[in-house]
C-alpha positions as a printed Julia matrix, in Angstrom:
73×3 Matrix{Float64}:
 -19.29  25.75  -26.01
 -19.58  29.43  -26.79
 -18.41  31.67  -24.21
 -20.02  34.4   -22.34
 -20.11  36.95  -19.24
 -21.42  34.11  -16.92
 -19.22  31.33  -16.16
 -20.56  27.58  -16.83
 -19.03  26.9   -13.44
 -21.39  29.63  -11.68
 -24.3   28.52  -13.54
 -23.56  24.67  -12.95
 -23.71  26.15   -8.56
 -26.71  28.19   -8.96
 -28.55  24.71  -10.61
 -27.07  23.0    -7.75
 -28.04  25.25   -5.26
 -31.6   24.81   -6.34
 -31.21  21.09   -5.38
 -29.85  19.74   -8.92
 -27.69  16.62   -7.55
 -26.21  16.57  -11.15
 -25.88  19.3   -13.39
 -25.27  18.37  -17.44
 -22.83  20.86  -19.1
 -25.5   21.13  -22.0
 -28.22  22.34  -19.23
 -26.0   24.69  -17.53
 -24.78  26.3   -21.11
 -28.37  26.91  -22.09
 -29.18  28.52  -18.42
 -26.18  30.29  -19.24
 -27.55  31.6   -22.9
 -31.28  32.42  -21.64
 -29.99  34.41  -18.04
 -27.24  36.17  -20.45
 -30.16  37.1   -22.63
 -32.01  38.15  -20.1
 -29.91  40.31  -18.35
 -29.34  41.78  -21.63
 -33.16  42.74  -22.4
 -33.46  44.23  -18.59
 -30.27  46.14  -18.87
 -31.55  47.95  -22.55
 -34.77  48.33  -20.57
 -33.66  49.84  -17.66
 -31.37  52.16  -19.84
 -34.68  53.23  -21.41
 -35.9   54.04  -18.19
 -33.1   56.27  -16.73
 -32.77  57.99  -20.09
 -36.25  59.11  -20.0
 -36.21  59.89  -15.9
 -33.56  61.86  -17.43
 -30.25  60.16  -15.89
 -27.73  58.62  -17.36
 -26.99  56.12  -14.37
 -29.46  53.16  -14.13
 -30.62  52.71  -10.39
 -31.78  49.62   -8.55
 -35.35  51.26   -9.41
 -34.67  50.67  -13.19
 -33.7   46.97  -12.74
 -37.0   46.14  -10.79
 -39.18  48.1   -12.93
 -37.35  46.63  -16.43
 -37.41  42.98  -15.26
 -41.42  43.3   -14.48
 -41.83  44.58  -18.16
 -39.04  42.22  -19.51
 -40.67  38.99  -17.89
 -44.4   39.7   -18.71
 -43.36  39.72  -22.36
């Protein structure tokens, strides 16, 4: 399994926490891959954003504005 900034552990709780009784390692490592991939397309979005509100910190207000834009693609 390739390795990444979420653990397989965390992702095998957050499946379970959505009522998974059993969580395969294969489904939780390709949660894993799409939310990693994700977060990386909001993050570069929200970036975006400060840079042109002219900041170099991205803000809560970044994140929520990025993932609207980032999921309706």
């Amino acid at each position: 399994m390739a390795g990444g900034e979420l653990s397989i552990a965390a992702v095998h709780r957050l499946i379970e926490k959505a009522g998974a009784e059993r969580v395969g390692d294969d489904a939780a490592e390709e949660l894993r891959r799409i939310l990693e991939e994700l977060a990386e397309r909001v993050g570069k979005k929200a970036k975006d954003l400060a840079s042109h509100a002219g900041r170099r910190t991205v803000k809560a207000e970044d994140i929520r504005l990025a993932i609207k834009d980032v999921v309706r693609e």
